[in-house]
N, CA, C and O of each residue as an XYZ file, in Angstrom:
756
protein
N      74.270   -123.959    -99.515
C      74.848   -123.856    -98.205
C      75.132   -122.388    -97.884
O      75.731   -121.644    -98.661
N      74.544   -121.928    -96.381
C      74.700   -120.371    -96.431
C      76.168   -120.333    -95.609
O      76.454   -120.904    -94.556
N      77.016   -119.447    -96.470
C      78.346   -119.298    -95.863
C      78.333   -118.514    -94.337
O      77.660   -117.562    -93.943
N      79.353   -119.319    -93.673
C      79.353   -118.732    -92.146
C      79.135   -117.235    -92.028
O      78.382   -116.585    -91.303
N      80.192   -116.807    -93.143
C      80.380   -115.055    -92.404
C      79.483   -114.235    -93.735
O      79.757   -114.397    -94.924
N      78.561   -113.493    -93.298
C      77.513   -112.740    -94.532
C      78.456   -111.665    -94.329
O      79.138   -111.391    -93.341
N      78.338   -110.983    -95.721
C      78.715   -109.926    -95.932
C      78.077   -108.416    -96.483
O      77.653   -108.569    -97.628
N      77.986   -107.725    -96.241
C      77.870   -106.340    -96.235
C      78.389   -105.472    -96.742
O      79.609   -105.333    -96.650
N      77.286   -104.271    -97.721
C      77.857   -103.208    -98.187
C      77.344   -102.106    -97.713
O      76.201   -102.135    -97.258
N      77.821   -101.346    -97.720
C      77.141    -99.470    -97.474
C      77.977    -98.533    -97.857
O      79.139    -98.913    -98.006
N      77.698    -97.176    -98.111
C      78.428    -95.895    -98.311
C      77.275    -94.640    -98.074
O      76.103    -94.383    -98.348
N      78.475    -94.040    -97.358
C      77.752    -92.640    -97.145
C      77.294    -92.818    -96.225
O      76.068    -92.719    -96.257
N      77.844    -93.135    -95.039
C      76.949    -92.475    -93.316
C      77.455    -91.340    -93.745
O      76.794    -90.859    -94.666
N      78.301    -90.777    -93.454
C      78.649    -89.012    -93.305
C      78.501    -89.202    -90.983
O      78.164    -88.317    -90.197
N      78.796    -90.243    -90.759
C      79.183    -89.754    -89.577
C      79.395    -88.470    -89.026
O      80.116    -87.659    -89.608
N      78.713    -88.155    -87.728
C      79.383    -86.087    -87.659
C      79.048    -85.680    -88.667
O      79.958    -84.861    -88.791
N      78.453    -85.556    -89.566
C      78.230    -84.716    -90.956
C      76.962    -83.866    -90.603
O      76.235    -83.723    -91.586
N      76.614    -83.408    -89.734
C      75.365    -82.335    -89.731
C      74.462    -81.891    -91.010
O      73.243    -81.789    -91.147
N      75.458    -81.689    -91.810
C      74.986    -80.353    -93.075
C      74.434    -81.449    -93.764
O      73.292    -81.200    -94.151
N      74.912    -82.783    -94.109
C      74.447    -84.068    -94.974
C      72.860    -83.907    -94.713
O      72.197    -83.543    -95.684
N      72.218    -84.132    -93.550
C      71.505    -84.200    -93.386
C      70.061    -83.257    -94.384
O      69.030    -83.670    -94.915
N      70.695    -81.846    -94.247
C      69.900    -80.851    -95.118
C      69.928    -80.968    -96.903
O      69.124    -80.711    -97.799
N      71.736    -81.662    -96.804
C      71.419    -81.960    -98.550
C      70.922    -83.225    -98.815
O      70.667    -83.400   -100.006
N      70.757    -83.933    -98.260
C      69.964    -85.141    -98.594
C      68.619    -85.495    -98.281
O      68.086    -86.598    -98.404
N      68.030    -84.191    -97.771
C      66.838    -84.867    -97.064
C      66.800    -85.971    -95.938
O      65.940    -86.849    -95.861
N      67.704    -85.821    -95.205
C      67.701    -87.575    -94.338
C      66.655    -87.745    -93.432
O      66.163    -88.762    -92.944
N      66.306    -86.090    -93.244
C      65.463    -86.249    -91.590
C      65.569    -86.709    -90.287
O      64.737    -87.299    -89.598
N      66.872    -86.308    -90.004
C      67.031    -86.792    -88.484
C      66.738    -85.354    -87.716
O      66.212    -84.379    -88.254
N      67.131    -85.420    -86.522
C      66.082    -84.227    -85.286
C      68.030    -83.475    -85.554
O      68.192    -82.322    -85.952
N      69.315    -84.489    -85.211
C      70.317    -83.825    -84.811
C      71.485    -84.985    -84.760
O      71.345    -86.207    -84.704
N      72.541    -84.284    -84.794
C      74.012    -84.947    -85.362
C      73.740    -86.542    -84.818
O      73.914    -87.611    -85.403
N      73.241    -86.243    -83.455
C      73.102    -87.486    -82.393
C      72.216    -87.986    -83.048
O      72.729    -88.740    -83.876
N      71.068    -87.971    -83.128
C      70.212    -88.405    -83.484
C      70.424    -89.690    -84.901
O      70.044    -90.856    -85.007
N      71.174    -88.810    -85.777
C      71.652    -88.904    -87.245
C      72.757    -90.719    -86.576
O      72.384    -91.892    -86.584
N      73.903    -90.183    -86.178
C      74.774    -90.812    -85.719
C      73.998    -92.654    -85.148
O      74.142    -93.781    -85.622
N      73.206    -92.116    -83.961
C      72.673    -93.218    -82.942
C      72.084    -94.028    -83.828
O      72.530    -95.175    -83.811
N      70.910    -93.733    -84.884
C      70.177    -94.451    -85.408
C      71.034    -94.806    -87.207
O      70.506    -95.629    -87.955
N      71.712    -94.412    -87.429
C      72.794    -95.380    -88.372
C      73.206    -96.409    -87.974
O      73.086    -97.474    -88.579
N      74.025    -96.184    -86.363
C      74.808    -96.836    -85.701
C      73.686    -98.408    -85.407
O      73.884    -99.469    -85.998
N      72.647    -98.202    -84.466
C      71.424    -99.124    -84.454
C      71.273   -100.066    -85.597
O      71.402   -101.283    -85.465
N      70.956    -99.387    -86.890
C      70.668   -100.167    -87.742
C      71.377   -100.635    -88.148
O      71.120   -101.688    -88.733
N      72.581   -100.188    -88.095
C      74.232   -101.163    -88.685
C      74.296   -102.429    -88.098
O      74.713   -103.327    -88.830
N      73.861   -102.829    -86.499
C      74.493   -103.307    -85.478
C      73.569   -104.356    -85.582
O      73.805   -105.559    -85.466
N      72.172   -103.638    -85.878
C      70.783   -104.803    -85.763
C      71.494   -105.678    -87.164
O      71.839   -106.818    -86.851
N      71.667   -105.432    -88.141
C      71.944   -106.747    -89.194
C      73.292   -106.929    -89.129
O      73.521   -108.132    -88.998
N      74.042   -106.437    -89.153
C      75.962   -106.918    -89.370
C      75.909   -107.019    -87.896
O      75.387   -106.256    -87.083
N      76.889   -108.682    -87.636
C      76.988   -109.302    -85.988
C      78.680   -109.186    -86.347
O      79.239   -109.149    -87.443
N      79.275   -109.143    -84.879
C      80.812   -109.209    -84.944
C      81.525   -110.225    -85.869
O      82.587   -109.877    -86.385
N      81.227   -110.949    -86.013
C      81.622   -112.104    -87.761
C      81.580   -112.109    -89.085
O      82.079   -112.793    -89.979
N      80.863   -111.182    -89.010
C      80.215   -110.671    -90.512
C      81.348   -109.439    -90.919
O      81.952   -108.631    -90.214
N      81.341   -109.663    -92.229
C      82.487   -108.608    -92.430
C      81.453   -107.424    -93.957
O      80.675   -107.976    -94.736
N      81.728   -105.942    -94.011
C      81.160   -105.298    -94.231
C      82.404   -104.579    -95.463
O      83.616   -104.688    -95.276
N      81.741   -103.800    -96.800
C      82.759   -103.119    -97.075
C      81.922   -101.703    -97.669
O      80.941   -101.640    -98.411
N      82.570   -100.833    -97.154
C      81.914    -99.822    -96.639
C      82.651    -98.621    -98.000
O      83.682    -97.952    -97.932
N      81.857    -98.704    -98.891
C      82.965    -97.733   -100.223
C      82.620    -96.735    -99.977
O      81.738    -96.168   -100.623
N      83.348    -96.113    -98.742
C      83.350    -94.357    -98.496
C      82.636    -93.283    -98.255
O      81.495    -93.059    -98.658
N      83.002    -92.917    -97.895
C      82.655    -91.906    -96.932
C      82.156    -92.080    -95.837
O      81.031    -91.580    -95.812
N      82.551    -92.737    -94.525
C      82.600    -93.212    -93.697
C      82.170    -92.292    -92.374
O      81.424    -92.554    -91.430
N      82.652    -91.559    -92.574
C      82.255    -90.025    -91.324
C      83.045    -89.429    -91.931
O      83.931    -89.972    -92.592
N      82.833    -87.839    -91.796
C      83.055    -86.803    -92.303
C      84.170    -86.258    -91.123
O      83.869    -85.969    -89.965
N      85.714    -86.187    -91.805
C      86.813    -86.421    -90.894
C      86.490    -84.724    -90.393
O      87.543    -84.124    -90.175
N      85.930    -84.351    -90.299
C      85.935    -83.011    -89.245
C      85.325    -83.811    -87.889
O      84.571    -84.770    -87.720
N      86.248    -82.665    -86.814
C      85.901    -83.441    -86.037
C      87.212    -84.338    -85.352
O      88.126    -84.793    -86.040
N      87.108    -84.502    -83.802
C      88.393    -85.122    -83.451
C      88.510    -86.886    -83.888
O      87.548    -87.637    -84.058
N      89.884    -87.223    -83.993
C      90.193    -88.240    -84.137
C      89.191    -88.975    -83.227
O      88.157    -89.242    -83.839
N      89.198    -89.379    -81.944
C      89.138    -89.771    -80.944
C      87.247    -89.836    -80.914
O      86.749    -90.351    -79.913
N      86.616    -89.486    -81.650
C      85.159    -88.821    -81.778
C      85.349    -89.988    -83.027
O      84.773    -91.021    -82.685
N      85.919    -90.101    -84.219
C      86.167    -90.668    -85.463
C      86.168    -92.071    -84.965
O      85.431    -92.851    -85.569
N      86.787    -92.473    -84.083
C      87.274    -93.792    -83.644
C      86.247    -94.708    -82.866
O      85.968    -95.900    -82.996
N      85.694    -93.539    -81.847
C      84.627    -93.662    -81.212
C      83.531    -94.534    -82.051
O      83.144    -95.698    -81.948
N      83.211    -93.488    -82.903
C      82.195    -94.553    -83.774
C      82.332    -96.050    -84.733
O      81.641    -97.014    -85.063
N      83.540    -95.571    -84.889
C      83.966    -96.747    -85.773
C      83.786    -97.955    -84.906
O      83.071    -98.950    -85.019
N      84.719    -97.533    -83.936
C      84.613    -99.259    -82.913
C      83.474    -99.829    -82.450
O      83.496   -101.040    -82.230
N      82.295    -99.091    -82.219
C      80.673    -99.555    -82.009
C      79.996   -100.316    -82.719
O      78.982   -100.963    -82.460
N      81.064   -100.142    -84.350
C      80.340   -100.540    -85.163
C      80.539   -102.460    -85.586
O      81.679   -102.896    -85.745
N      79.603   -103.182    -85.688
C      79.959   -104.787    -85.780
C      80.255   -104.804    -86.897
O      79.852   -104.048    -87.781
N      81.206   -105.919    -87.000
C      81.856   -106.668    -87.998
C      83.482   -106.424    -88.378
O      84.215   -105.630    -87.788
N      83.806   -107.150    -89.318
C      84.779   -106.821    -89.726
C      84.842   -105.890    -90.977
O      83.947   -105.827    -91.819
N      86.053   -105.142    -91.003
C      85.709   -104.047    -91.075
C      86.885   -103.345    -92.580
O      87.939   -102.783    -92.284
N      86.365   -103.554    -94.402
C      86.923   -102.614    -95.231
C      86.183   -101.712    -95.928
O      84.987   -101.693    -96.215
N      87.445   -100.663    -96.248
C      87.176    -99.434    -96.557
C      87.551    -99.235    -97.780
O      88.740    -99.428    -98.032
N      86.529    -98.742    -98.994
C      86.774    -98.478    -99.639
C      87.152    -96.617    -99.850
O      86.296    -95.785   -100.152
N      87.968    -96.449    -99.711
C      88.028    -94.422    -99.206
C      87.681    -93.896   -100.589
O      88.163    -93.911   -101.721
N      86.323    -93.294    -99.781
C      85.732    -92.141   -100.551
C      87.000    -90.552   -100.301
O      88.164    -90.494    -99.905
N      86.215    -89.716   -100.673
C      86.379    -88.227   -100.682
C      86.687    -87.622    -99.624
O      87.730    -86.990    -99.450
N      85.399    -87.840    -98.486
C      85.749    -87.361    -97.135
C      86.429    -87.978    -96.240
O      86.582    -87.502    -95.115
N      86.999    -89.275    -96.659
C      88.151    -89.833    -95.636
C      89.117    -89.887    -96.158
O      89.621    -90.496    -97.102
N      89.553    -88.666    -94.949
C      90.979    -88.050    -94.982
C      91.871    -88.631    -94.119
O      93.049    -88.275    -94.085
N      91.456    -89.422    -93.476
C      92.882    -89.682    -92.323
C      93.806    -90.843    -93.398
O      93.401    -91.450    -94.389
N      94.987    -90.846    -92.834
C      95.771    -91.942    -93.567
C      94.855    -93.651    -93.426
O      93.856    -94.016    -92.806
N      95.820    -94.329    -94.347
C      95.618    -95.755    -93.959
C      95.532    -96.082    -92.923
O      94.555    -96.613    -92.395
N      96.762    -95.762    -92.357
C      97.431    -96.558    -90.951
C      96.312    -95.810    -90.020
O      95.989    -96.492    -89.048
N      95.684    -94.596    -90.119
C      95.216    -94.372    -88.839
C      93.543    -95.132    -88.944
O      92.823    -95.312    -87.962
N      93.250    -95.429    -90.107
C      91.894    -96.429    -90.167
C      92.052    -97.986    -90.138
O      91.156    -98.829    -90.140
N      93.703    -98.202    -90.104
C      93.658    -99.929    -89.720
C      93.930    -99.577    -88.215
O      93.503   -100.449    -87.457
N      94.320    -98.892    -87.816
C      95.186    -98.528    -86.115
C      93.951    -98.443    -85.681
O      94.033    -98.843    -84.520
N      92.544    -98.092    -85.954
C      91.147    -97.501    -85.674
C      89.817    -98.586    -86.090
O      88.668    -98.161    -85.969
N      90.029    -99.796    -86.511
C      88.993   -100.861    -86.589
C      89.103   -101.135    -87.858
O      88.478   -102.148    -88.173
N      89.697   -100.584    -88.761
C      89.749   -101.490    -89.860
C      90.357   -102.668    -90.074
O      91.518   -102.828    -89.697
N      89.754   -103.526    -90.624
C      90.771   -104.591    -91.625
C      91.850   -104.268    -92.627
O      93.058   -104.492    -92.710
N      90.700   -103.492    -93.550
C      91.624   -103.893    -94.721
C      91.291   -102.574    -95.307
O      90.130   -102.318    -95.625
N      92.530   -101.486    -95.508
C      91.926    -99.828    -96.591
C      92.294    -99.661    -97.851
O      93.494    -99.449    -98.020
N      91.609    -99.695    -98.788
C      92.356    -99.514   -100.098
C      91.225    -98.638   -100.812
O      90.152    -98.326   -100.295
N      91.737    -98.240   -102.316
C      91.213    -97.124   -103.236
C      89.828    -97.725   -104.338
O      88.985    -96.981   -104.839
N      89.886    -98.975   -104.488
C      89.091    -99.688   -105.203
C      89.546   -100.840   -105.070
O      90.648   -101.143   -104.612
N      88.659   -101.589   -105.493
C      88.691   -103.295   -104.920
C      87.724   -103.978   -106.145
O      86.678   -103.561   -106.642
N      88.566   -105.278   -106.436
C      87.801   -105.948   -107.511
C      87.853   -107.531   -106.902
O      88.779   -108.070   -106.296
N      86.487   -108.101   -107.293
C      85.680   -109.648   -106.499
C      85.101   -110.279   -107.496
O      84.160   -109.990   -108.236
N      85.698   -111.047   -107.419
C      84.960   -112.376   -108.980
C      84.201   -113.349   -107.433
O      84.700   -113.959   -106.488
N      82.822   -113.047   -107.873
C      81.985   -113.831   -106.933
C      81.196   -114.616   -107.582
O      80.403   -114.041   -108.328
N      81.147   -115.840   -107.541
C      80.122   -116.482   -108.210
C      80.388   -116.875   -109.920
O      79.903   -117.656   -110.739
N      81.462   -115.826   -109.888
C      81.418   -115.905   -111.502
C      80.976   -114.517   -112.145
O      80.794   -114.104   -113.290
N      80.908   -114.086   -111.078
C      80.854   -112.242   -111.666
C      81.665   -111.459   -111.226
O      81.977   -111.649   -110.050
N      82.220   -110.480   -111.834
C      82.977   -109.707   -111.454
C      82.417   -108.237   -111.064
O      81.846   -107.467   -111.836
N      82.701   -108.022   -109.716
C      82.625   -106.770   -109.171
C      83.558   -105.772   -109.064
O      84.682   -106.169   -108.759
N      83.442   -104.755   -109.204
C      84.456   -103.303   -108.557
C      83.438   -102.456   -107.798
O      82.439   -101.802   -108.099
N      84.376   -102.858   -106.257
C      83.973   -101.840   -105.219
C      84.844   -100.308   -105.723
O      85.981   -100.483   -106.159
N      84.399    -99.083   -105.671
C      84.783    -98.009   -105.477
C      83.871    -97.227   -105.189
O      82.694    -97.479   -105.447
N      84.425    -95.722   -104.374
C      83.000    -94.891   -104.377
C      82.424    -94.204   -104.862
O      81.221    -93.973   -104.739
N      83.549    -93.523   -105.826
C      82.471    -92.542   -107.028
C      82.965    -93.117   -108.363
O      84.112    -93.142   -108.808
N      81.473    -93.710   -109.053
C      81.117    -94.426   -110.243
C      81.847    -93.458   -111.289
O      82.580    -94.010   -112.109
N      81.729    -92.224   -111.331
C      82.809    -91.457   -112.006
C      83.876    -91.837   -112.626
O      84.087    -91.779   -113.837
N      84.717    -92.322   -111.608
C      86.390    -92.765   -111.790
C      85.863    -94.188   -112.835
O      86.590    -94.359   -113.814
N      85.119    -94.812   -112.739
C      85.040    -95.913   -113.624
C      85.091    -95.369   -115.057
O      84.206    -94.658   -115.533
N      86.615    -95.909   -115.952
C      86.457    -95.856   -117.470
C      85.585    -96.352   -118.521
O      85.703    -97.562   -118.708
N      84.559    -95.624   -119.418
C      83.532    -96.423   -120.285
C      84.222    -97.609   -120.894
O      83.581    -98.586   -121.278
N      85.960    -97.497   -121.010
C      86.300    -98.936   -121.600
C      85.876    -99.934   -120.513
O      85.357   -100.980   -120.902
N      86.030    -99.743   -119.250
C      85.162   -100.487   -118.161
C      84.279   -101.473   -117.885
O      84.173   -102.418   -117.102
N      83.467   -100.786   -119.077
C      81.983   -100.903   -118.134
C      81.465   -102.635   -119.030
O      80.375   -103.207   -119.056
N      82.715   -102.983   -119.606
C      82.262   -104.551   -120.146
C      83.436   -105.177   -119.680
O      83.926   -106.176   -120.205
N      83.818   -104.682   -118.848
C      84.903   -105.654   -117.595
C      84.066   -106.601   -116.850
O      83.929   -107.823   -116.907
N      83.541   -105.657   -116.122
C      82.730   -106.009   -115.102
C      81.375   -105.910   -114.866
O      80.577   -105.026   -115.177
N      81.199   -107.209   -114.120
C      79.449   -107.655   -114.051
C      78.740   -106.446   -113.110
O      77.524   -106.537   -113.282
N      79.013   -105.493   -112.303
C      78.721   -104.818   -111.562
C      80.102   -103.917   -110.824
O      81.248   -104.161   -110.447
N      79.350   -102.983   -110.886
C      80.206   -101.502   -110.016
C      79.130   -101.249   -108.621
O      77.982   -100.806   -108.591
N      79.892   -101.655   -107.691
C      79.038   -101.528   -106.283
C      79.476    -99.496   -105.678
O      80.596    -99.601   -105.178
N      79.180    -98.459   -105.612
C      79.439    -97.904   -105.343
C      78.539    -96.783   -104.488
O      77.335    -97.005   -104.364
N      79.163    -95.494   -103.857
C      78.608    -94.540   -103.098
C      78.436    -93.391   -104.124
O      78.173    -93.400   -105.327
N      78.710    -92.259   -103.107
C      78.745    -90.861   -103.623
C      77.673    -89.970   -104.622
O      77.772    -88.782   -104.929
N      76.702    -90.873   -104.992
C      76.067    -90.106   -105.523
C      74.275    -89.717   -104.940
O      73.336    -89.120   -105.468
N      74.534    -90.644   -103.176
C      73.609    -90.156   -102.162
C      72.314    -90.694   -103.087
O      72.330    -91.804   -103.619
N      71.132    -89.708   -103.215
C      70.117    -89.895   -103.468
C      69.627    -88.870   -104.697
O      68.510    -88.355   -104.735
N      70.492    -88.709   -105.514
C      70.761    -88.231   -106.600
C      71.147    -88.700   -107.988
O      71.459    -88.182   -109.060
N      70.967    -90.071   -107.422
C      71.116    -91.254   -108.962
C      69.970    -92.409   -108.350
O      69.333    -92.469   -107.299
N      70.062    -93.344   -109.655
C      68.966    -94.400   -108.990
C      69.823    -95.453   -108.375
O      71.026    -95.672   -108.515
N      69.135    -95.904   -107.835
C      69.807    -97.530   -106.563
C      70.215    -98.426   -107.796
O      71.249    -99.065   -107.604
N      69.563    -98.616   -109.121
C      70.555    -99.329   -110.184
C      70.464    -99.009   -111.505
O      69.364    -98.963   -112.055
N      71.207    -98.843   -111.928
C      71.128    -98.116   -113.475
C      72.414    -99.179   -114.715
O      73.629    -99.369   -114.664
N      71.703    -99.472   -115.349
C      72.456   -100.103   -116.306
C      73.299    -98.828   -117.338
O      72.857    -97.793   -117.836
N      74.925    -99.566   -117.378
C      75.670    -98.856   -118.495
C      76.223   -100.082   -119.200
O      76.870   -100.965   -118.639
N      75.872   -100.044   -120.607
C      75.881   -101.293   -121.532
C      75.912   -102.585   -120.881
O      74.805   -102.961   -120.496
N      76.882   -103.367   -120.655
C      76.159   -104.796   -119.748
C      76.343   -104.439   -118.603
O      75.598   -105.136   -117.915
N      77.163   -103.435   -117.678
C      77.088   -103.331   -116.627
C      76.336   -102.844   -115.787
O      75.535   -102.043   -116.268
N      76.233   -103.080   -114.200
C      75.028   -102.524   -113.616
C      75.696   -102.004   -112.945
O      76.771   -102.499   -112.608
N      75.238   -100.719   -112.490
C      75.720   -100.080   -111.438
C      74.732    -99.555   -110.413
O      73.708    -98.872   -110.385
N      75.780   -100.404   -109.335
C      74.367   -100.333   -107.389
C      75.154    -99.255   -106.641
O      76.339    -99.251   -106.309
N      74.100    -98.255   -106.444
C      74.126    -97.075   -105.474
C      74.074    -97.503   -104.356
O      72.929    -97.913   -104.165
N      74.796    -97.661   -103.347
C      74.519    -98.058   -102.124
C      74.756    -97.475   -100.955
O      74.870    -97.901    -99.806
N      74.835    -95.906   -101.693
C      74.661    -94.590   -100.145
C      73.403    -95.058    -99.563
O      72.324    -95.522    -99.932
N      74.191    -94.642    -98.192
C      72.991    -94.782    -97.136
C      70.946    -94.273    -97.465
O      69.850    -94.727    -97.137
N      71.349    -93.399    -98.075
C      69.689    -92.808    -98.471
C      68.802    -93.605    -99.490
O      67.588    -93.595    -99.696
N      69.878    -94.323   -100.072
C      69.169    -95.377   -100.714
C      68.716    -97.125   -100.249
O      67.895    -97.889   -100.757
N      69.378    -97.246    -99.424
C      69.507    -98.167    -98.778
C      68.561    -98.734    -97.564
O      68.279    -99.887    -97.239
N      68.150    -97.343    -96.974
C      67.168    -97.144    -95.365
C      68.270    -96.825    -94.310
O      67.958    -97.048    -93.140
N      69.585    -96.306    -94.572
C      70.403    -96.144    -93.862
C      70.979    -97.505    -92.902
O      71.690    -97.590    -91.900
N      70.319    -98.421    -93.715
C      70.793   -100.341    -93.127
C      71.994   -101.306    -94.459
O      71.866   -101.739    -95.605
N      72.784   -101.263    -93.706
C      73.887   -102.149    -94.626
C      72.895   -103.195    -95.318
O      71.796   -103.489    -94.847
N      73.471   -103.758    -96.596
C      73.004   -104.417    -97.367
C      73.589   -105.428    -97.475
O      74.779   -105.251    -97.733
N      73.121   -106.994    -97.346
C      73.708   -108.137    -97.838
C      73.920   -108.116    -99.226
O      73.114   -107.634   -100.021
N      75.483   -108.866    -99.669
C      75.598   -108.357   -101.056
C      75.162   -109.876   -101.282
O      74.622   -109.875   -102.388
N      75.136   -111.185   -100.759
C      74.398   -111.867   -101.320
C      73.233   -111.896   -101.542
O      72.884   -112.420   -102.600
N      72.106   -111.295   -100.544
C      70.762   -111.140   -101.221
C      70.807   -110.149   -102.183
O      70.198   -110.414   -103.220
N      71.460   -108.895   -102.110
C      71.884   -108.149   -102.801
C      71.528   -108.879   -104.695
O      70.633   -109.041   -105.525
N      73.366   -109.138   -104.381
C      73.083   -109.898   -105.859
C      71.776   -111.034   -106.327
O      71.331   -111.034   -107.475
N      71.346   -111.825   -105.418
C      70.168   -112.946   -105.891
C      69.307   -112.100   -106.119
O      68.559   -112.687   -106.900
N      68.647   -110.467   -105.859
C      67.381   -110.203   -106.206
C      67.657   -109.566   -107.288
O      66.704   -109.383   -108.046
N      68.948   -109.058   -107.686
C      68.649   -108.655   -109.151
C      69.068   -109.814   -109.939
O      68.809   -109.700   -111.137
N      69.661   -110.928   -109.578
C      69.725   -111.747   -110.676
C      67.801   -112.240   -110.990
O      67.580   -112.559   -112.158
N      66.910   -112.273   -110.294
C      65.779   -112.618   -110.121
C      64.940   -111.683   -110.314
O      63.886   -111.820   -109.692
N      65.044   -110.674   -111.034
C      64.635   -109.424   -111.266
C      63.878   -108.491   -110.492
O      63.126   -107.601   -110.888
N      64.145   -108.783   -109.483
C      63.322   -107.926   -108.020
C      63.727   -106.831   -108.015
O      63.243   -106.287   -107.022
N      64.552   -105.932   -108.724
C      64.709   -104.454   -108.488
C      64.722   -103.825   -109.881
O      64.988   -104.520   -110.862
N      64.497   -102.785   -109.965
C      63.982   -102.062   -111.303
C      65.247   -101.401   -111.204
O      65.801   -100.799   -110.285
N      65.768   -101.838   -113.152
C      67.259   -101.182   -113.227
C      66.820   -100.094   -114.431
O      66.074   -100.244   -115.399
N      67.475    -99.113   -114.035
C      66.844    -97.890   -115.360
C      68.421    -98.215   -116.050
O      69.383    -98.919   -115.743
N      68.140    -97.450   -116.942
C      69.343    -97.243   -118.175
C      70.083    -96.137   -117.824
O      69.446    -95.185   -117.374
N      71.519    -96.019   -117.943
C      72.113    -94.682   -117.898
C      71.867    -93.513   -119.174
O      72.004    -93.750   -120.374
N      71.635    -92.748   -118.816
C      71.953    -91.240   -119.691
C      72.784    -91.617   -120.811
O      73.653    -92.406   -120.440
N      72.840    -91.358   -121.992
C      74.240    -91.496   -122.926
C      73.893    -89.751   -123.133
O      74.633    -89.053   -123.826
């Protein structure tokens, strides 16, 4: 039975982030450009019911509030934050601004697996990494692979550059690697 409300992950628009663009290779023409066609592809799969959790870095808080907010509210669904690095505004001004729900890391027994949302895989302790069935996280852009195994755990990159700059269902998400549809490399020791 497919549950009413699908859900969604992403990290790393860099909203307003200009300079992102040059360190990541993204290839957009300009901020607008960058901005409009995130925004598009967010909107084409996540519908106002669908709820999304977005582990950070959300737009790059330079830049007015009011510009910050702007985008946020365009964006469908319902709406948590896992706060990365570059989001600086308080709590209150990202629940006052379209959020649901803001917190530092977040843990989800789905199915019978256990997840931790956060955005940089970093902060995760190696005593960790046989907690949990998966670490969903950002921050490391297009500079790590989309999944890399650390002893039983997997860890999913899910910055925008890895992604197609389109939120990800974490239920298909999870069914294609339980089904081995994505190539998981090994971490570094």
């Amino acid at each position: 039975m497919k549950p009413e409300t699908n859900i969604f992950v992403i990290s790393d628009n860099h909203f307003n982030h200009w300079n992102i663009n040059n360190l990541c290779d993204r290839g957009f023409k300009n901020v607008v450009h960058m901005n409009q066609s995130m925004i598009d592809r967010w909107n084409q799969v996540v519908t106002p019911n669908d709820m999304f959790i977005d582990v950070g870095d959300i737009v790059y808080t330079q830049g007015s509030s009011d510009e910050i907010a702007n985008i946020i509210s365009v964006l469908n669904g319902r709406k948590i934050l896992v706060i990365g690095n570059h989001d600086r505004k308080t709590y209150s001004w990202y629940i006052n601004n379209g959020f649901d729900f803001v917190c530092e890391s977040m843990t989800w027994n789905y199915n019978g697996k256990k997840i931790l949302f956060i955005h940089n895989p970093h902060e995760v302790e190696p005593v960790d990494y046989n907690r949990y069935h998966y670490v969903i996280h950002g921050h490391q852009h297009n500079h790590s692979p989309f999944i890399r195994r650390n002893r039983s755990c997997l860890f999913i990159n899910v910055s925008v550059e890895q992604i197609k700059y389109t939120p990800l269902s974490l239920m298909t998400l999870l069914n294609r690697i339980k089904q081995g549809q994505y190539k998981v490399e090994q971490a570094r020791v």
